[in-house]
C-alpha positions in Angstrom: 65.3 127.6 104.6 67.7 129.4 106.1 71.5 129.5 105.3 72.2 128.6 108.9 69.8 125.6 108.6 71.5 124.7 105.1 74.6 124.9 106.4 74.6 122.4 109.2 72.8 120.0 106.8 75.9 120.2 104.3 78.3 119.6 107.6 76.0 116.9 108.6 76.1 115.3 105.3 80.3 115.2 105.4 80.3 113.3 109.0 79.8 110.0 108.8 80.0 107.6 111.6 82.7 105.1 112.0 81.5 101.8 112.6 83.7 99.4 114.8 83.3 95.9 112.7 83.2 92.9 114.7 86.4 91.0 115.2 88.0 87.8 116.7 91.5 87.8 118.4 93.2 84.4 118.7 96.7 83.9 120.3 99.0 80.7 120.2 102.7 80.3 121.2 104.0 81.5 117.0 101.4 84.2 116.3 98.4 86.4 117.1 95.3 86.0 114.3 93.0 89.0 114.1 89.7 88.1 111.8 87.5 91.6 111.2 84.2 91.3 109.1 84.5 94.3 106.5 81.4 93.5 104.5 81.7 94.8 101.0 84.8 95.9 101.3 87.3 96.0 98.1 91.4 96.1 99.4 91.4 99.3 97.7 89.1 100.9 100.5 91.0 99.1 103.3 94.1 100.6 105.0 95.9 98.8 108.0 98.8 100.1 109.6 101.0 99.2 112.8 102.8 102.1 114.8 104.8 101.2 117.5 102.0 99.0 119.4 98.8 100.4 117.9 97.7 98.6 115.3 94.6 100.4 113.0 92.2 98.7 110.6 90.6 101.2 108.6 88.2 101.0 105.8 85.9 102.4 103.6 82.7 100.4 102.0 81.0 103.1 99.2 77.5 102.6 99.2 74.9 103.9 96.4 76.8 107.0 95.3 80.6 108.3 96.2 78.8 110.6 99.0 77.4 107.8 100.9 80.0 105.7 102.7 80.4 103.8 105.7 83.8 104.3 107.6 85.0 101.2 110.2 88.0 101.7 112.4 89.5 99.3 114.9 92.2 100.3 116.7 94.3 97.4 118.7 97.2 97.4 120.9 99.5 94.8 120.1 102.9 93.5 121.6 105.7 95.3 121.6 108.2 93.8 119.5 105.9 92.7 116.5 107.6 93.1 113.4 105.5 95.0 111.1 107.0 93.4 107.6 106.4 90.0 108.3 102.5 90.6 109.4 100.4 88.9 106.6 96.8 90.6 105.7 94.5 88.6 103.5 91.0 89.8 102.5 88.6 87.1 101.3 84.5 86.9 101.4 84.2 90.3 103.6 86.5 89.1 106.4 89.8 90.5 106.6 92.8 87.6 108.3 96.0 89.1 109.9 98.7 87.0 111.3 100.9 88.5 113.0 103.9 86.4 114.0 105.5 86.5 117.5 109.4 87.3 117.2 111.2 84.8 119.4 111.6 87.2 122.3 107.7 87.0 122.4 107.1 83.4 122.3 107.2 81.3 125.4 110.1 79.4 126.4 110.4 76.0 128.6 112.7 77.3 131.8 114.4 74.3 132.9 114.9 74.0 136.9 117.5 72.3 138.9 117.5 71.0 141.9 120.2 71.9 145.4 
């Protein structure tokens, strides 16, 4: 084998492909609930980070060895004005439940009308 050949094997074996896990987005007039499936999983291998209004959930699942890993990586954009200490992240059974709660300029308000 050639060291060409060998080479691109061993770059090959360090690029893994990111997997985009399946999620569910739900929205009421107090918060926005994001539910991702991260199968397997451990909170040590998950990362999830807001910047401005991208919000990224990352994670690693480590398979039979430490060389073999599967990567997922959602990226969301997300209201401006979401305030990134009062987002809640819970992982439980593989599926990973963020609540991120609408400040009051984001929640809808009743506009009364009056008349002549």
């Amino acid at each position: 084998m050639s060291e060409t050949t060998m080479k691109k094997r061993d770059d090959q074996k360090t690029e893994r492909p990111t997997y985009a896990p399946p999620v569910d987005i739900y929205e009421n007039k107090e918060e926005i609930l994001i539910l991702s499936d991260v199968p397997g999983v451990t909170t040590e291998g998950l990362s999830v980070n807001l910047d401005k209004d991208q919000l990224t959930i990352s994670a690693r699942r480590t398979l039979a060895s430490p060389d073999e890993a599967l990567d997922y990586r959602r990226v969301f954009v997300v209201p401006r004005g979401i305030e990134a200490d009062k987002i809640s992240a819970d992982l439980q059974n593989g599926v990973l439940r963020l609540v991120l709660p609408k400040p009051a300029a984001l929640k809808p308000r009743q506009i009364a009308v009056r008349s002549g």
